[in-house]
C-alpha positions in Angstrom: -9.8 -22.5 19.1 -12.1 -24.9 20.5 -9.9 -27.7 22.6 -11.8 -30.3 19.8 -12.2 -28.9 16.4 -14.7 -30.0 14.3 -15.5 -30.1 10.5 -19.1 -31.2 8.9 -18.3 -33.9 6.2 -20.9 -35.8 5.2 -24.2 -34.8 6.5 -22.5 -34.8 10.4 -20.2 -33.6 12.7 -16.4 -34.9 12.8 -12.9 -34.7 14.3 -10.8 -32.0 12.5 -8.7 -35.3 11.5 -11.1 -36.7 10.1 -11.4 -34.2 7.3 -9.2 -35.8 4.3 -9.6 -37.3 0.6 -7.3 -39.5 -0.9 -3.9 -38.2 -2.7 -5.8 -39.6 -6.4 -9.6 -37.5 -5.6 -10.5 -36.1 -8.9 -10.8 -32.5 -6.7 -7.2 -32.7 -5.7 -5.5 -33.5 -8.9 -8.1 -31.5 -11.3 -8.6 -28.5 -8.9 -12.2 -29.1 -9.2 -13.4 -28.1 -5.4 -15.1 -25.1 -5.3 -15.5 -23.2 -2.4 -16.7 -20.0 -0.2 -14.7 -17.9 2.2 -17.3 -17.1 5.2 -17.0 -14.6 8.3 -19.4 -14.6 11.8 -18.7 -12.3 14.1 -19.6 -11.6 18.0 -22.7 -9.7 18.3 -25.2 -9.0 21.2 -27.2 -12.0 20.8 -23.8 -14.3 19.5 -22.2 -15.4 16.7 -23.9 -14.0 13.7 -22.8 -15.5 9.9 -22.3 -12.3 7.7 -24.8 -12.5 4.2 -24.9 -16.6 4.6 -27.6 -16.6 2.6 -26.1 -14.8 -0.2 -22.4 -16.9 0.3 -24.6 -20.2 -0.2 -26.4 -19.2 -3.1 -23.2 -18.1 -4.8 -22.0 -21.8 -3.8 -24.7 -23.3 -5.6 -24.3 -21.1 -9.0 -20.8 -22.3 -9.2 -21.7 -26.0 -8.6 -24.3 -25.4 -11.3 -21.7 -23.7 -13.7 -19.7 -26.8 -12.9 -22.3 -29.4 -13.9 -22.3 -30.4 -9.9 -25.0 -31.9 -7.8 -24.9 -30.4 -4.0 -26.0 -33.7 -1.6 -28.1 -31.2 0.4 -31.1 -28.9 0.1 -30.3 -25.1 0.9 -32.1 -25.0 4.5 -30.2 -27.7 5.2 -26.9 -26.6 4.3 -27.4 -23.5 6.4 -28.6 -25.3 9.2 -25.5 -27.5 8.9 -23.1 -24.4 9.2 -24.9 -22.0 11.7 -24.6 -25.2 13.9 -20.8 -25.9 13.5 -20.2 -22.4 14.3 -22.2 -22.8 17.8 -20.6 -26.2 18.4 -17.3 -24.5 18.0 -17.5 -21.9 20.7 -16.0 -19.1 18.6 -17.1 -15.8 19.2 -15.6 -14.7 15.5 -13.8 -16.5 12.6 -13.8 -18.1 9.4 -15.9 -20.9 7.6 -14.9 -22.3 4.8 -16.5 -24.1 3.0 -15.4 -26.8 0.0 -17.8 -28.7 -2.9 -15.2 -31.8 -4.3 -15.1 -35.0 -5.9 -13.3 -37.3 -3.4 -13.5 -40.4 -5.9 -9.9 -42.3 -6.9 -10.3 -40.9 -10.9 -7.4 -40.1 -13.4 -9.9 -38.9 -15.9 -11.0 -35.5 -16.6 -14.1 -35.6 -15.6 -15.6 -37.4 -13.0 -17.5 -41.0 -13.3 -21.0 -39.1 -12.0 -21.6 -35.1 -11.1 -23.1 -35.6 -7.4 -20.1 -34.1 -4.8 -19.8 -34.2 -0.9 -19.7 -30.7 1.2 -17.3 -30.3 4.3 -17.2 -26.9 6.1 -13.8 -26.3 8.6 -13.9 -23.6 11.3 -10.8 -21.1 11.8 -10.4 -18.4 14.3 -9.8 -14.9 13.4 -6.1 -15.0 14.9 -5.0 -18.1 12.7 -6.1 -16.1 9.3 -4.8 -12.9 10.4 -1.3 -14.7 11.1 0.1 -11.4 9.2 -0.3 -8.5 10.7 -0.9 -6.4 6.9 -4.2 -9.0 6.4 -5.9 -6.3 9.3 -4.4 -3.4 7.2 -5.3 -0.5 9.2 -1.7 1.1 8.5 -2.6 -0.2 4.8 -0.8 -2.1 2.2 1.5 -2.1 -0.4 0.8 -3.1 -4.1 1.9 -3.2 -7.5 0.4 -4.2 -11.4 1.2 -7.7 -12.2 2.1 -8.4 -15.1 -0.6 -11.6 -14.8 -3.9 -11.0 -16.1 -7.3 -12.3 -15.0 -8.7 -15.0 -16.5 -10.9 -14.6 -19.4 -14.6 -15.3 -19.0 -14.5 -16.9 -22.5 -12.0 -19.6 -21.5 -13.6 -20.7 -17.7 -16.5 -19.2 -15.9 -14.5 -16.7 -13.7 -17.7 -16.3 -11.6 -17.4 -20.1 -10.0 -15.4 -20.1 -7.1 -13.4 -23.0 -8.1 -9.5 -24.0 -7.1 -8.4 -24.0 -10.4 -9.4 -20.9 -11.1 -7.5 -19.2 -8.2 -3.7 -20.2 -9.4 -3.6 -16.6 -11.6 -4.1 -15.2 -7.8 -1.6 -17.4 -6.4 1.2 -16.4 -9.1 0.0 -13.1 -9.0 1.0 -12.5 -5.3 4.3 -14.7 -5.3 5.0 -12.2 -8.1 4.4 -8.4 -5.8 6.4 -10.3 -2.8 9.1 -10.9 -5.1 9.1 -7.4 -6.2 8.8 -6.4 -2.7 5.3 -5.5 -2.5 2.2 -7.0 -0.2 -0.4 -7.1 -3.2 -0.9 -8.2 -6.6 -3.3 -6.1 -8.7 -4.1 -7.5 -12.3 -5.9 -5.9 -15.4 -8.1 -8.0 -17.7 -7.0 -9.6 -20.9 -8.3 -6.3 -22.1 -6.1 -4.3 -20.4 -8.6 -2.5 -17.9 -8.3 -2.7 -14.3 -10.2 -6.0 -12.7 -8.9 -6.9 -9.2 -6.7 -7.8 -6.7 -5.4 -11.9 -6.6 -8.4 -12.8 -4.4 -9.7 -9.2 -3.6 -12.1 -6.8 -5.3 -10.9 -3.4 -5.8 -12.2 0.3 -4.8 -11.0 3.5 -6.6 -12.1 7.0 -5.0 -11.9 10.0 -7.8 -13.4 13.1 -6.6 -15.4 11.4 -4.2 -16.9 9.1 -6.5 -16.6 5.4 -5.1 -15.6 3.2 -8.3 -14.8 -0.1 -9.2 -14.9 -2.6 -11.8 -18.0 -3.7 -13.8 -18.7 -7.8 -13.5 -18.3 -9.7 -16.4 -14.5 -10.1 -15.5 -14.1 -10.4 -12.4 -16.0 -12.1 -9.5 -19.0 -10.9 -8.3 -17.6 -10.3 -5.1 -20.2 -10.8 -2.0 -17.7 -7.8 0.4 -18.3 -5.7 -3.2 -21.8 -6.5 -3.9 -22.1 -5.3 0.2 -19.9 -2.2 0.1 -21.5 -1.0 -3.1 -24.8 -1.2 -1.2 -23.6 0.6 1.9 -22.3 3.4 0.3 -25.3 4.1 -1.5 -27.4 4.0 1.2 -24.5 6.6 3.1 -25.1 9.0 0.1 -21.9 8.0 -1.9 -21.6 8.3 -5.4 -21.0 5.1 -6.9 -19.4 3.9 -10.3 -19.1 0.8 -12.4 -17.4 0.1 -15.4 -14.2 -0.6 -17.1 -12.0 1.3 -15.3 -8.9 2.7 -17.2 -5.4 2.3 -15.6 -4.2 5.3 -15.5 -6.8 6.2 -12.6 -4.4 4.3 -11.0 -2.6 7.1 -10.8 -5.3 9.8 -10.2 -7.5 8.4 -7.8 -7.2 9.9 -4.2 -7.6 6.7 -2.1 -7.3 3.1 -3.8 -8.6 -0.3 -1.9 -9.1 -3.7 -1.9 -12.0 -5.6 -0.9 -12.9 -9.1 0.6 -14.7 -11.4 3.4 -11.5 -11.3 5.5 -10.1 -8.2 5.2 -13.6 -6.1 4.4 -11.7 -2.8 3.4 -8.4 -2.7 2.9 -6.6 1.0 2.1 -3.4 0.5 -0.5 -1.0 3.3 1.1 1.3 2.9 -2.3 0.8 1.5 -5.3 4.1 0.7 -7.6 6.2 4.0 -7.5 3.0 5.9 -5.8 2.0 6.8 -2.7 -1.4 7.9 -1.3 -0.6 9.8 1.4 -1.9 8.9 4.9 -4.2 5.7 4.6 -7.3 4.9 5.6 -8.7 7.7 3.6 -12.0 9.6 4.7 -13.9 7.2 2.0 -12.4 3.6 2.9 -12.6 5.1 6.7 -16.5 5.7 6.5 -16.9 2.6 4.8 -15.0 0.3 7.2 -16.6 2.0 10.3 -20.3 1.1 9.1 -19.5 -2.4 8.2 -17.4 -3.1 11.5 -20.7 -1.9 12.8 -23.2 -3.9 10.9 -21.0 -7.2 11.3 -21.1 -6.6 14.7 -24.8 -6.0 15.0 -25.0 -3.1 16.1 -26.6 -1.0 12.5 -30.3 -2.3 12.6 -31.0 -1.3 8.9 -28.8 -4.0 7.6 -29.6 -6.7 10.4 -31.1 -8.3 7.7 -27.3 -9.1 6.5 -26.8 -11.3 9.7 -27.9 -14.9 10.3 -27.5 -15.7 14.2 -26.6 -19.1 15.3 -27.6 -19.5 18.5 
């Protein structure tokens, strides 16, 4: 890490300390933040920011779906981040980025809708504390007996705190039961995702995974779909049964910090060596285009120097 860390609060640039809200904030006892999960990596040229444009515009729909009003314009907001990254120094990590109501409030809702933005900078050795986040040697998982959320009680496509307690509960749950992961079916009983990670199957080559409409639409699963099809993969989605749980030759999960993620046994099952040649291929060509070096999908990176 940089020997002063930094977070953008407020329209500037401050001490990592500086980065609190008080104990009564309607964001912190409501769980009304919402938030995005960025990567940047190295690349030729530095520090690119992996589909920023996309991660920002998925930060505005959930402010929308929220009733929030973002304090800046889009430009600016990008300009804001690719600049924290550079003042950092870090070659590769994490942004995150929060939307929240600091005001003192009891009430449900808050006394007017505009928020403040704050972005914090981590490296990519402080998230990937645990080895199994990297999962090349894969991970372990079972079926929870949590559900995901319904999209006719919250809008399950805002990235909003509250919304991420089923994943939390989900994933205490697998480590008591001696597993790494937590995968969930809808209230519906199909297959929808992991506690914070999309989900791949592979059937007879076919690359498949969930429809949207219960789960989130997932920027790593919006961007994996994309590349396979342009590799010449079959793709599927839809309301996956789970019993292809139990049929599918390779299973894995998907997200910004883990990318692809190969399940090596799920529940009672194994899958036999892990990666498999799908989640292999896949993995390679994004580890490629994150680090600049696939020109058809340069278009995916937003350089901050």
């Amino acid at each position: 890490m940089p020997k002063e860390r930094e977070v953008f609060l407020n329209g500037g640039y401050r001490p990592w300390g500086e980065a609190t809200v008080h104990l009564m904030s309607h964001s912190f006892g409501r769980g009304s933040a919402i938030f995005e999960v960025i990567g940047f990596d190295e690349t030729p040229a530095g520090p690119a920011v992996f589909r920023l444009d996309e991660y920002l515009a998925r930060f505005r729909r959930s402010a929308s779906l929220l009733g929030m009003e973002l304090p800046l314009a889009p430009e600016a907001l990008q300009e804001a981040i690719l600049l924290l990254v550079k003042r950092s120094g870090l070659k590769n990590g994490f942004i995150k980025l929060f939307g929240f109501y600091p005001e003192i409030s009891f009430s449900i809702l808050p006394s007017q809708p505009r928020i403040e933005v704050a972005a914090c900078l981590l490296a990519s050795e402080e998230v990937f504390a645990d080895p199994k986040e990297k999962g090349p040697s894969g991970v372990t998982a079972c079926l929870s007996r949590w559900r995901r959320l319904d999209p006719q009680t919250v809008p399950i496509e805002a990235k909003v705190a509250a919304n991420y307690v089923s994943g939390m509960v989900a994933r205490n749950e697998s480590r008591k039961r001696g597993f790494d992961y937590a995968l969930l079916l809808d209230t519906q009983g199909f297959v929808a995702e992991g506690g914070t990670e999309s989900l791949f199957l592979v059937k007879e080559g076919v690359l498949m995974t969930p429809s949207l409409g219960t789960v989130l639409e997932s920027i790593t699963r919006k961007s994996l779909l994309e590349v396979a099809q342009a590799m010449g993969m079959d793709t599927h989605t839809g309301r996956l049964d789970p019993r292809l749980l139990d049929e599918a030759e390779e299973i894995f999960f998907a997200g910004t910090v883990g990318k692809v993620l190969p399940v090596r046994q799920i529940g009672d099952r194994s899958m036999g060596a892990v990666p498999g040649p799908v989640a292999r291929r896949l993995a390679e060509r994004m580890a490629a285009i994150t680090a600049g070096r696939d020109v058809a999908f340069a278009r995916w990176l937003f350089p901050c120097s």
